[in-house]
One Martini backbone bead per residue (centre of mass of N, CA, C, O) as a GRO file, in nm:
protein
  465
    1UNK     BB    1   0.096   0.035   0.023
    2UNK     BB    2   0.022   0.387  -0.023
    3UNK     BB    3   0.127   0.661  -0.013
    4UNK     BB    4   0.124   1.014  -0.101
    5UNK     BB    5   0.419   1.019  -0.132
    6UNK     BB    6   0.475   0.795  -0.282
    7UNK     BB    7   0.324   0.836  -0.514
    8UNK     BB    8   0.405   1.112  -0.618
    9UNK     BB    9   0.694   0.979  -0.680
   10UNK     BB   10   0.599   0.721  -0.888
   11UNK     BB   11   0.351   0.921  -1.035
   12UNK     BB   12   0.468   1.065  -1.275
   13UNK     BB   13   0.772   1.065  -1.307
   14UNK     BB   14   0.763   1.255  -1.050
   15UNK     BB   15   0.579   1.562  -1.032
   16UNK     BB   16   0.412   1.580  -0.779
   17UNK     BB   17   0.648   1.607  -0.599
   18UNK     BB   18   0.769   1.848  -0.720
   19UNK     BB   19   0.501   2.032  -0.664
   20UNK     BB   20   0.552   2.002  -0.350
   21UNK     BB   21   0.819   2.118  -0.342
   22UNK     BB   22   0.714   2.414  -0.439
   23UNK     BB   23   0.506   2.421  -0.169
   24UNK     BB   24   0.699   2.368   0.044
   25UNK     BB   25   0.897   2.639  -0.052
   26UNK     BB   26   0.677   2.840  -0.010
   27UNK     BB   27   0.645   2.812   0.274
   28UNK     BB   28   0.942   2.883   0.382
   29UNK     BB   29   0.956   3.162   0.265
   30UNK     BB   30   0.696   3.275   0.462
   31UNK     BB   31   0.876   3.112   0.700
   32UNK     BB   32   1.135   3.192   0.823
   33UNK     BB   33   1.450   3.028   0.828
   34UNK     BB   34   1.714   2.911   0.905
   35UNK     BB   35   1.985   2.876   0.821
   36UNK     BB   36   2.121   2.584   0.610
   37UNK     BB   37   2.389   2.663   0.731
   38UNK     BB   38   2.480   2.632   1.025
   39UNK     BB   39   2.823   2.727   0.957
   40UNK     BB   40   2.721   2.980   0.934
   41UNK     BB   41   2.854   3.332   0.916
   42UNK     BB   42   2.847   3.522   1.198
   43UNK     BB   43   2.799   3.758   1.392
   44UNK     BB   44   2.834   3.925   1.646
   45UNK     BB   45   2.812   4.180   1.926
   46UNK     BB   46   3.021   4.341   1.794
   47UNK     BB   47   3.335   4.410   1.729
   48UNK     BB   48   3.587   4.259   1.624
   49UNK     BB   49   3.981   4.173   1.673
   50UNK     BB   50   3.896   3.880   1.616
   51UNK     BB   51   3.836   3.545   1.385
   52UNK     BB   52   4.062   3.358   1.526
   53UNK     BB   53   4.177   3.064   1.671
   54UNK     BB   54   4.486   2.923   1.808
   55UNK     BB   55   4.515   2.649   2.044
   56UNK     BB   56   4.801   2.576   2.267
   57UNK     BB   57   4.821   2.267   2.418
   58UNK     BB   58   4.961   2.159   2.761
   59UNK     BB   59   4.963   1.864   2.853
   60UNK     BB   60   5.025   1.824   3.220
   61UNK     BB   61   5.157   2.112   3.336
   62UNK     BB   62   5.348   2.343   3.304
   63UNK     BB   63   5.600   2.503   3.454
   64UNK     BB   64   5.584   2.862   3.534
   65UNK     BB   65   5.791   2.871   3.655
   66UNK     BB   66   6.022   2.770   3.438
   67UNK     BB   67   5.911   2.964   3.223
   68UNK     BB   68   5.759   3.262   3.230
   69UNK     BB   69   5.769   3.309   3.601
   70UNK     BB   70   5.977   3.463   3.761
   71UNK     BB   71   6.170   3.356   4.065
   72UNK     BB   72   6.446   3.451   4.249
   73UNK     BB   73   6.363   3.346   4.531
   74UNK     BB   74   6.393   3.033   4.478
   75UNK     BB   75   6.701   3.060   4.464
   76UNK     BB   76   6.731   3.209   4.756
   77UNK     BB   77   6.543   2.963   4.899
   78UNK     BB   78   6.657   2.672   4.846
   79UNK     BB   79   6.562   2.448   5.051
   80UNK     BB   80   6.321   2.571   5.188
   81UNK     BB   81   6.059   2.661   5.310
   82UNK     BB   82   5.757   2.764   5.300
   83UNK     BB   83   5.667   3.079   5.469
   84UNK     BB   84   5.357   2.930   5.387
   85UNK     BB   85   5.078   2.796   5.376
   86UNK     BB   86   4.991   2.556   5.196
   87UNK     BB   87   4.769   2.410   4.997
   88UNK     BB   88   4.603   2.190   4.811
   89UNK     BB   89   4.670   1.897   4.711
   90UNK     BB   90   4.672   1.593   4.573
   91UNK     BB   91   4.926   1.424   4.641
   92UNK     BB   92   5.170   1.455   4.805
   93UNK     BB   93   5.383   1.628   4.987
   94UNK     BB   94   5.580   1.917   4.972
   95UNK     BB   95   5.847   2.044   4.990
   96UNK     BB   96   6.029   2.240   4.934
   97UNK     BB   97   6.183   2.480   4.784
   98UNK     BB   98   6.281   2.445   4.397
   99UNK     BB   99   6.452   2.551   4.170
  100UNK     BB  100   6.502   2.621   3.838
  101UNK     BB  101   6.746   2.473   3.638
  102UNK     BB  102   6.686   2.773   3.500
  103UNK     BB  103   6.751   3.022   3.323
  104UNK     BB  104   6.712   3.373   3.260
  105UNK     BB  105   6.607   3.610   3.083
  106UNK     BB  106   6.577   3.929   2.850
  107UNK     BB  107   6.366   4.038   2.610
  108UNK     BB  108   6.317   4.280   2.408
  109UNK     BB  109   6.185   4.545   2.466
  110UNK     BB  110   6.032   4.480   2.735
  111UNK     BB  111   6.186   4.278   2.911
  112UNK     BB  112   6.100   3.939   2.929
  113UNK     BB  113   6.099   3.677   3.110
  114UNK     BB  114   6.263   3.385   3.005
  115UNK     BB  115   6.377   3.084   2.975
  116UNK     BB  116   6.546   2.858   2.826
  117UNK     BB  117   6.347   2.649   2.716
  118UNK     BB  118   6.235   2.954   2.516
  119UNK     BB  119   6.405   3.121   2.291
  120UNK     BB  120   6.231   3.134   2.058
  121UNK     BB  121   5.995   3.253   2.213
  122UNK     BB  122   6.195   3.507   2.328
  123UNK     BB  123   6.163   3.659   2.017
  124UNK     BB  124   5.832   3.701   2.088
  125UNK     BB  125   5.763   3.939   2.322
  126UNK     BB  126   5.648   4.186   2.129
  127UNK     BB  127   5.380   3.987   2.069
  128UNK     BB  128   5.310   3.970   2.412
  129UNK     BB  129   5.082   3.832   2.629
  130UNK     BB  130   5.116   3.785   3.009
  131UNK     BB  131   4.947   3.565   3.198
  132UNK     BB  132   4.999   3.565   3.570
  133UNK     BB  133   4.700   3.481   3.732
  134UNK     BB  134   4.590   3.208   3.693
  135UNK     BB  135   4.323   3.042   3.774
  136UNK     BB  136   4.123   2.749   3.959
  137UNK     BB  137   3.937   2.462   4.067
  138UNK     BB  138   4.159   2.222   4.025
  139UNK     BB  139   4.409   1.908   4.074
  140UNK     BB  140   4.298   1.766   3.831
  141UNK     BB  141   4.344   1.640   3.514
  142UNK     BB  142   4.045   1.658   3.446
  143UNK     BB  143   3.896   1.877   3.574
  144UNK     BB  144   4.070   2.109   3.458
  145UNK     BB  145   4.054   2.039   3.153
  146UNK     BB  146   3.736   2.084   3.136
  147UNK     BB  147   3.760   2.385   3.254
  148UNK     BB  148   3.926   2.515   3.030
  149UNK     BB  149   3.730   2.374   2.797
  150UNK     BB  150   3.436   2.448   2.941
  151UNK     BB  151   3.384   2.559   3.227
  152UNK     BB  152   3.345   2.227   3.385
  153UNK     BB  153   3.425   1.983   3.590
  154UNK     BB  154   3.139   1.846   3.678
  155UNK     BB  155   3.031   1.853   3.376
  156UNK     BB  156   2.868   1.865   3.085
  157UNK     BB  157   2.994   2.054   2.857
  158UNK     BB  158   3.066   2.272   2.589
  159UNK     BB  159   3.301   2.364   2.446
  160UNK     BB  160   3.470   2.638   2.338
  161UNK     BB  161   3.484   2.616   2.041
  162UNK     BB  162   3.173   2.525   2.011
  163UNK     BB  163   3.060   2.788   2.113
  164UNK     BB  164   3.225   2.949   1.862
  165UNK     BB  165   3.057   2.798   1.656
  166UNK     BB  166   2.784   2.867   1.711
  167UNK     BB  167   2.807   3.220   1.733
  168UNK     BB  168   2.996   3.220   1.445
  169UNK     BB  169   3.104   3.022   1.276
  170UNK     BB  170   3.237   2.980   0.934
  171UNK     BB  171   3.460   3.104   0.677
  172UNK     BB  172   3.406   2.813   0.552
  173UNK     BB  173   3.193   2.582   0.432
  174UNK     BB  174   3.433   2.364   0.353
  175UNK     BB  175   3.467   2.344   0.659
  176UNK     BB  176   3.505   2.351   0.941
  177UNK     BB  177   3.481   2.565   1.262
  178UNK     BB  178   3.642   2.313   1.439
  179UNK     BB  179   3.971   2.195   1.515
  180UNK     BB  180   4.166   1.896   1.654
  181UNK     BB  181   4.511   1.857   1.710
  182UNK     BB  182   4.640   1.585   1.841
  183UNK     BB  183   4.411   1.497   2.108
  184UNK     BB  184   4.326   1.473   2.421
  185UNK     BB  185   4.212   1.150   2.529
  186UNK     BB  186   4.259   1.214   2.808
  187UNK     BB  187   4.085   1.323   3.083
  188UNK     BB  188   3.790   1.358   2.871
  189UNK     BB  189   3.842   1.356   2.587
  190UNK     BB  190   3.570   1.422   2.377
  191UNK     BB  191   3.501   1.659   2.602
  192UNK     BB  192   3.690   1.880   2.541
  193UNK     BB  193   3.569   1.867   2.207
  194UNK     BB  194   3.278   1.886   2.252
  195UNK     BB  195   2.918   1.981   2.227
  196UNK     BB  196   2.684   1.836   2.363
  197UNK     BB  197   2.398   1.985   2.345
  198UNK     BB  198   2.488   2.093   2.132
  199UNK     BB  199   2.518   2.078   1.805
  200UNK     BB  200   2.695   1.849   1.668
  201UNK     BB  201   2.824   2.048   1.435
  202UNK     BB  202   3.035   2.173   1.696
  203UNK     BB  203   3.199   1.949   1.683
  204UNK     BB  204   3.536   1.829   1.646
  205UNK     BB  205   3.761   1.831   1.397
  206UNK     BB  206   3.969   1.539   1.381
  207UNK     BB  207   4.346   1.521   1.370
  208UNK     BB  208   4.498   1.303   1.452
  209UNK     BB  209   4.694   1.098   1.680
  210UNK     BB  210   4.939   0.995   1.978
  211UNK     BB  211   4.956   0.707   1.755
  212UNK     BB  212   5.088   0.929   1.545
  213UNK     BB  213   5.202   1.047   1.301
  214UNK     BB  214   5.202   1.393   1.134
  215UNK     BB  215   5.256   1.238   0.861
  216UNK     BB  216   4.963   1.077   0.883
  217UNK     BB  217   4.770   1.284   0.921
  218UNK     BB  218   4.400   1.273   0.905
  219UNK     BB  219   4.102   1.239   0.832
  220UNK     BB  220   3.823   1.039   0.911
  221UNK     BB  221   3.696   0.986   0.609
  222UNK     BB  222   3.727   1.167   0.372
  223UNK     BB  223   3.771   0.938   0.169
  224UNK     BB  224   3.573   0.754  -0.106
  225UNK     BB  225   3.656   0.487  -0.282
  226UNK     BB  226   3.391   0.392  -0.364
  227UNK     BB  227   3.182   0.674  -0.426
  228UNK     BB  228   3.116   0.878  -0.660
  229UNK     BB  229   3.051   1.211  -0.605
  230UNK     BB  230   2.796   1.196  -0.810
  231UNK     BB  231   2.677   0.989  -0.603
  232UNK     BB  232   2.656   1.114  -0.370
  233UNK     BB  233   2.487   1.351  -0.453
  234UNK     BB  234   2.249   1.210  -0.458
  235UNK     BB  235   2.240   1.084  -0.194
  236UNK     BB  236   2.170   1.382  -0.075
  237UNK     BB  237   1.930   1.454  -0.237
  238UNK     BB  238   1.768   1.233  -0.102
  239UNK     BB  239   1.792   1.252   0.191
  240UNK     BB  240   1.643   1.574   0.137
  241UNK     BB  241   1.391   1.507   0.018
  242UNK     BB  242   1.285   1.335   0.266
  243UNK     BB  243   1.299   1.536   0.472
  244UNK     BB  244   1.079   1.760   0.305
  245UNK     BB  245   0.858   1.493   0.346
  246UNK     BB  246   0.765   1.526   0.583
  247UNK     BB  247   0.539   1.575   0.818
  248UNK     BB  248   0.378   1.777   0.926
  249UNK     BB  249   0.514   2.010   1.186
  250UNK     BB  250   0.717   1.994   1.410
  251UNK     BB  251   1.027   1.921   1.541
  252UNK     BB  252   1.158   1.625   1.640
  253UNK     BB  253   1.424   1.480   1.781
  254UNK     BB  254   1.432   1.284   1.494
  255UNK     BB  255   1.468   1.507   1.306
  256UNK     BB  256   1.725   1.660   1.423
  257UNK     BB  257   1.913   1.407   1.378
  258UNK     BB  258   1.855   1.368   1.062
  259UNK     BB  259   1.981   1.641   1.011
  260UNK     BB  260   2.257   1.646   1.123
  261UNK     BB  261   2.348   1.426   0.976
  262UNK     BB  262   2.276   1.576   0.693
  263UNK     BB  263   2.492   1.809   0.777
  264UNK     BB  264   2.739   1.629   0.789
  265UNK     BB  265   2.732   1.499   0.517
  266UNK     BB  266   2.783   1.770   0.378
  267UNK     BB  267   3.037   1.902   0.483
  268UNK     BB  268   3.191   1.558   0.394
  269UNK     BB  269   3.186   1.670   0.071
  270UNK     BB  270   3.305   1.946   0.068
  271UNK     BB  271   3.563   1.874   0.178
  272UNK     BB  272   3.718   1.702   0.008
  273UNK     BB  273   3.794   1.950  -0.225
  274UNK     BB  274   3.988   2.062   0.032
  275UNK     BB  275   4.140   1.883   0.267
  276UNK     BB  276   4.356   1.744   0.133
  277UNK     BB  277   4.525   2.034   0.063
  278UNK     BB  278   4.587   2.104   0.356
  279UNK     BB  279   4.749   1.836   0.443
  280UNK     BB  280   4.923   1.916   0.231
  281UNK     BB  281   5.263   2.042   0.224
  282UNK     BB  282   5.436   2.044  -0.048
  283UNK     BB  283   5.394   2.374  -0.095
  284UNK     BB  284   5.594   2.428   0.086
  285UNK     BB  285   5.851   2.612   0.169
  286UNK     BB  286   6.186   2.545   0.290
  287UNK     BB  287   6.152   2.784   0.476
  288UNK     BB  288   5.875   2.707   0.635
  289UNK     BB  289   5.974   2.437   0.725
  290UNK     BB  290   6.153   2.517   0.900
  291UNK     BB  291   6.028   2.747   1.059
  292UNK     BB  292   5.907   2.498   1.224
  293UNK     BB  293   6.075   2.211   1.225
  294UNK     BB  294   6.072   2.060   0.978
  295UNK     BB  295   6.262   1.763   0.929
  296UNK     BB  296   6.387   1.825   1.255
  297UNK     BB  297   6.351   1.607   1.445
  298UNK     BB  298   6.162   1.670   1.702
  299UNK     BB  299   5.987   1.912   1.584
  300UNK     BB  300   5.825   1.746   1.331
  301UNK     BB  301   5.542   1.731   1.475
  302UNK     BB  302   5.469   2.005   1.584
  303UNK     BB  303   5.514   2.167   1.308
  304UNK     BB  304   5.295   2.037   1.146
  305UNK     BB  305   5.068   2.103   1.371
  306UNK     BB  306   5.130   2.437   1.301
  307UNK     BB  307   5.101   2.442   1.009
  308UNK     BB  308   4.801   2.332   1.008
  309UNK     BB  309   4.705   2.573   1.158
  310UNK     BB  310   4.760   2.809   0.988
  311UNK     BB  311   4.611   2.695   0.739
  312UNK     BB  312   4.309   2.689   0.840
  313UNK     BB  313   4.271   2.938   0.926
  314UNK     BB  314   4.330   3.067   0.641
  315UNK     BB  315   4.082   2.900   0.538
  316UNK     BB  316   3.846   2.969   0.781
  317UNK     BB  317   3.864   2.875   1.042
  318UNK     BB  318   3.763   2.942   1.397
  319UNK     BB  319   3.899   2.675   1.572
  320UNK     BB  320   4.233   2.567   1.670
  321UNK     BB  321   4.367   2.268   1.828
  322UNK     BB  322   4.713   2.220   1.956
  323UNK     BB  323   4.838   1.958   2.098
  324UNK     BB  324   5.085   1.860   2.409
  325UNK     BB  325   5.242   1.580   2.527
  326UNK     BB  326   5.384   1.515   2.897
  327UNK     BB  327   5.325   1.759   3.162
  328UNK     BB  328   5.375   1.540   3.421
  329UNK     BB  329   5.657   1.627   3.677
  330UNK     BB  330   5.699   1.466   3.958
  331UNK     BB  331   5.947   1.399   3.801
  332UNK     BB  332   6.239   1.450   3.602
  333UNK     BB  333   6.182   1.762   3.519
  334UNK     BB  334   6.452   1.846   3.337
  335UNK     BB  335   6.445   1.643   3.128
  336UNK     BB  336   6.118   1.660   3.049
  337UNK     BB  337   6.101   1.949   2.997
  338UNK     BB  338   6.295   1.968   2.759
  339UNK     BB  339   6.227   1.768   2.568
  340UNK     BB  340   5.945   1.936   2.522
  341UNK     BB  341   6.049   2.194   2.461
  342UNK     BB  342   6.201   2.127   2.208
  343UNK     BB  343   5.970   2.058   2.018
  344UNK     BB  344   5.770   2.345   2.043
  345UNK     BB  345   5.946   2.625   2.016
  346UNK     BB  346   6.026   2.666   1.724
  347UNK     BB  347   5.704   2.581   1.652
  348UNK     BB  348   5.582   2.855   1.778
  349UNK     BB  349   5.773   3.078   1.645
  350UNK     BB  350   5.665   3.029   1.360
  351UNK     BB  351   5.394   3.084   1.337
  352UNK     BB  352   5.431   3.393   1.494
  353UNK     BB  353   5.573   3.457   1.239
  354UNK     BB  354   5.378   3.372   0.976
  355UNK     BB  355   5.171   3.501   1.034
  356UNK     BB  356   5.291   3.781   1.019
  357UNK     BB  357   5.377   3.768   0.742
  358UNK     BB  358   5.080   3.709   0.686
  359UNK     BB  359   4.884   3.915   0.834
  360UNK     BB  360   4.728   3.706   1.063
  361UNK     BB  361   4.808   3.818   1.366
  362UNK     BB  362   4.579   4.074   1.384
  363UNK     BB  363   4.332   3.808   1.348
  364UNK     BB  364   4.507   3.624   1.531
  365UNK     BB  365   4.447   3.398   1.799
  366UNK     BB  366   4.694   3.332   2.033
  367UNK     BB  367   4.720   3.036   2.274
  368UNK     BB  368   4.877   2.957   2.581
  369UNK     BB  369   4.853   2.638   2.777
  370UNK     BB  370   4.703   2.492   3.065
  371UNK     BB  371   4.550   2.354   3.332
  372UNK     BB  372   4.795   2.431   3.499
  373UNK     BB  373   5.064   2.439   3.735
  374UNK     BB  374   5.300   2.446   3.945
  375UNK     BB  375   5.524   2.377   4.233
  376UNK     BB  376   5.762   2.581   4.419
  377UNK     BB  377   5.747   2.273   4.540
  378UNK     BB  378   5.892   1.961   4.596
  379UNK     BB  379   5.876   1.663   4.448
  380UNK     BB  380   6.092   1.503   4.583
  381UNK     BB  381   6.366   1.597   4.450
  382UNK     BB  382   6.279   1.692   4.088
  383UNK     BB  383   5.956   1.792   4.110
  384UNK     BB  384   5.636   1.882   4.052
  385UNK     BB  385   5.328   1.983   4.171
  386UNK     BB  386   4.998   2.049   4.121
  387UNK     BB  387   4.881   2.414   4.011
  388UNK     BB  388   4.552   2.591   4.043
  389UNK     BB  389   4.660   2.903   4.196
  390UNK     BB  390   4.886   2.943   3.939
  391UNK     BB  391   4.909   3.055   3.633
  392UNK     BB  392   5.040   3.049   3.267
  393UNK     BB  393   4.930   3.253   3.005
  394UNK     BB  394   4.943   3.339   2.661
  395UNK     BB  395   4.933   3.557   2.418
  396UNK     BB  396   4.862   3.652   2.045
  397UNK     BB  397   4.734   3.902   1.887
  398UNK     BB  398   4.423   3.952   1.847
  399UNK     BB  399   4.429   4.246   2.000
  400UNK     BB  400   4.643   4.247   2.152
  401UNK     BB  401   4.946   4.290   2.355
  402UNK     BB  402   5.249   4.396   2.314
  403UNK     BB  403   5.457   4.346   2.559
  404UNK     BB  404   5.294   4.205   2.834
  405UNK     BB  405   5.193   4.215   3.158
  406UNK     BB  406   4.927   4.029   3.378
  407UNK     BB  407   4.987   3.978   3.639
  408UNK     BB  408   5.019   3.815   3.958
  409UNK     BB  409   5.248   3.603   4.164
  410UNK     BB  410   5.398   3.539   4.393
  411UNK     BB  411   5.705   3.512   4.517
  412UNK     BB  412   5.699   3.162   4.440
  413UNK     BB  413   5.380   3.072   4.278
  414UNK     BB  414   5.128   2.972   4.406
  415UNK     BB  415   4.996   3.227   4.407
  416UNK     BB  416   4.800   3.465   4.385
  417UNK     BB  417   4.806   3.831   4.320
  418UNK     BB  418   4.785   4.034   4.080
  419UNK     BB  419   4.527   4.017   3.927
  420UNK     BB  420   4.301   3.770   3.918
  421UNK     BB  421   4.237   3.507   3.710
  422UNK     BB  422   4.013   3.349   3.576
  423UNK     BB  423   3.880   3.066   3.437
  424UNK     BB  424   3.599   3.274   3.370
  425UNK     BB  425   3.765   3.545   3.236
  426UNK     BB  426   3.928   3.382   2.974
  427UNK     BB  427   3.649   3.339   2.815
  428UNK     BB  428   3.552   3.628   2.805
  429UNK     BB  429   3.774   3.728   2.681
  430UNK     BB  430   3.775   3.586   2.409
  431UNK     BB  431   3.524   3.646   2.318
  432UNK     BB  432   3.526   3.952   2.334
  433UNK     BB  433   3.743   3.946   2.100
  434UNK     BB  434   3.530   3.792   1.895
  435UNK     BB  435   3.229   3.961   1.949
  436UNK     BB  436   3.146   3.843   2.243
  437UNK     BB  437   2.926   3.815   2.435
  438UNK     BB  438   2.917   3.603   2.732
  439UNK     BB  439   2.606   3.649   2.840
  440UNK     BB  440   2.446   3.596   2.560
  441UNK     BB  441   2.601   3.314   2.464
  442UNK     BB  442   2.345   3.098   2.459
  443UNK     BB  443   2.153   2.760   2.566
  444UNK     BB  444   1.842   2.593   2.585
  445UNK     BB  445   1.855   2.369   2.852
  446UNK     BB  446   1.693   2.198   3.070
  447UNK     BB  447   1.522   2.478   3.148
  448UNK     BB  448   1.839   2.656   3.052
  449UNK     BB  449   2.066   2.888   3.054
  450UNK     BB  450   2.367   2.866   2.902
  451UNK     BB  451   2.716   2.914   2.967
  452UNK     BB  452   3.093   2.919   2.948
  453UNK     BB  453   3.057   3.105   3.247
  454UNK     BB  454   2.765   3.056   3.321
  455UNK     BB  455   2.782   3.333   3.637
  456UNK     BB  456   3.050   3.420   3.552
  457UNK     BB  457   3.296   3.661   3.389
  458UNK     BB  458   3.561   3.875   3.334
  459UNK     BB  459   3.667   4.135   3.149
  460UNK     BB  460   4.004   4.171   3.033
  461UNK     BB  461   4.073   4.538   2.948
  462UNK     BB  462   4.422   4.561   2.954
  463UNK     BB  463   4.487   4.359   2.723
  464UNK     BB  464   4.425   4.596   2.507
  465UNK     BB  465   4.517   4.737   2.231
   0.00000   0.00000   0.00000
């Protein structure tokens, strides 16, 4: 037996069917509806003086006294008591002060201290802005994470690439509007970079993981070897007409599964065209190559994946997640502190030059950072335990200050102490470069209206250039 969406398909060569779908058609422009591609591109609430976030994500807190905020008392007082009472922490308790194994200097015209372990940073300190008194609530590595990533350590919530993706879409139709290469996948995994109950499609496209090198990194299934786009494209078209023959009426939880998912598929049909070419370097010049440290030993993993954060940024994505890990010294700090700095400085050098020379760095900011920072008192002989207390982030472009240093933590790096930035003021600062009002940016779920600061955070406009 048919129904009638059924014969008007099938009878007159299907010209019924036609003519409903232009009565279909005719209805919907009467009752205007969302743009049909979610992740178009919408202004913000103001003029932003960012486009596009580049995020270098730390999985496992580096020491902030080690890397970025000097503490010369550490090494005046080196294995001396920590002369005030010491915070909570999670693992054992920690020993004496632990002076730092490296050396600071002083670079730029600002004159910002750097560590050795960060030369080549510290040759870019004149288009940075350092945050040095950001604080959170969480001294494990999942709830941490989840704060850093989502704004809350203890319930499901969507990332903030996902949030920066709801409200302003993507600058490229052909691509997501949110990537994230080689992501941490432990403590928190997929919820870090997850939409939660936004529509999935503002959850990250993911770009290799840490059990692969990231030559060989890809979208996974981004090519159909099967079917060809010819052939595809019927089937997305069939897709389409089936959906928009659905019985009238509201639409159920299951037809927006089914939106989505047909949403999902227009992207991955689309992507196909671009994406290819973009994930192949092979176009970059051999001074690009360099400049980022491919292709020469520690640096060749992470500097692929900030030229891969270049591309997609340049060709349009909206936030891009740049993870590497794993800085969680709790012994053998001098090693693996040096280690890790080794893969990652001079690549990421290399971005904060390449952006300024294409001119992109006007209008893409570029944050580093990590979920805590270390204790300036050692844990065992050589290590420093988690510090969520005080620690340091970092911006460059997209509208902040260069060669500016904002907040501070105490003597010894312990607590924050002037101007403390909490991380739901660093969500609202970040939005609020983006063009958006961190108040405004809402979605209302389980009958209440959610935002990535929640009910806190305050814009810090004095790191604004």
């Amino acid at each position: 037996m048919f129904n009638r969406r059924q014969l008007l398909k099938s009878c007159g060569a299907g010209f019924g069917s036609l003519a409903l779908s232009d009565l279909l058609a005719k209805t919907a422009a009467a009752d205007p509806a969302p743009p049909s591609n979610p992740l178009a591109s919408r202004p913000g609430h103001f003029p932003a003086r960012a486009k596009r976030v580049i995020f270098l994500f730390m999985h496992g807190g580096p020491s902030h006294v080690d890397t970025f905020d000097y503490k010369p008392l550490l090494a005046k007082h080196d294995g001396k008591p920590l002369p005030y009472d010491k915070p909570r922490i999670q693992f054992a308790q920690t020993g004496n002060l632990l002076q730092s194994p490296w050396k600071f200097q002083q670079y730029g015209q600002c004159g910002a201290w750097v560590s050795d372990l960060f030369p080549y940073v510290g040759k870019c300190v004149d288009d940075i802005t350092f945050l040095k008194s950001i604080h959170g609530s969480n001294e494990a590595h999942g709830g941490a994470l989840l704060k850093i990533h989502t704004g809350s350590d203890t319930f499901v919530r969507p990332s903030m690439g996902a949030w920066i993706s709801y409200g302003l879409g993507t600058e490229n139709e052909n691509l997501p509007s949110f990537i994230t290469i080689n992501p941490t996948m432990g403590h928190g995994g997929v919820r870090n970079f997850g939409s939660a109950f936004l529509p999935p499609i503002h959850q990250a496209t993911r770009i290799g993981s840490t059990r692969k090198s990231m030559k060989d990194a890809t979208i996974e299934n981004l090519t159909n070897v099967h079917v060809s786009p010819e052939l595809q494209r019927l089937e997305l078209e069939l897709l389409g007409d089936l959906d928009h023959l659905k019985r009238p009426g509201p639409s159920t939880p299951a037809d927006m599964a089914l939106e989505a998912r047909i949403e999902s598929f227009e992207l991955a049909y689309r992507m196909q065209s671009v994406a290819p070419d973009l994930l192949d370097l092979r176009d970059e010049t051999a001074d690009t190559l360099a400049m980022y440290g491919i292709d020469d030993g520690p640096t060749d993993n992470y500097g692929r994946q900030c030229l891969m954060a270049r591309r997609m940024a340049e060709a349009g994505v909206r936030f891009v997640q740049v993870s590497h890990a794993y800085w969680d010294q709790h012994s053998d700090l001098k090693k693996k502190h040096a280690e890790l700095a080794a893969e990652v400085d001079k690549p990421i050098a290399g971005l904060l030059t390449d952006l300024k020379q294409r001119g992109l760095l006007d209008d893409t900011l570029v944050i580093w950072g990590a979920e805590f920072g270390r204790t300036p008192t050692a844990q065992g002989k050589n290590g420093r335990d988690h510090n969520p207390h005080a620690f340091t982030y970092w911006m460059a472009g997209g509208g902040v200050k260069g060669g500016f240093s904002y907040g501070q933590s105490d003597d010894f790096g312990f607590y924050t102490g002037e101007n403390p930035m909490h991380v739901h003021d660093l969500h609202a600062t970040i939005l609020h470069l983006l063009g958006i009002d961190h108040e405004s940016l809402t979605y209302r779920y389980g009958g209440r209206d959610f935002r990535l600061t929640d009910v806190e955070g305050q814009v810090v406009h004095d790191i604004f250039a």
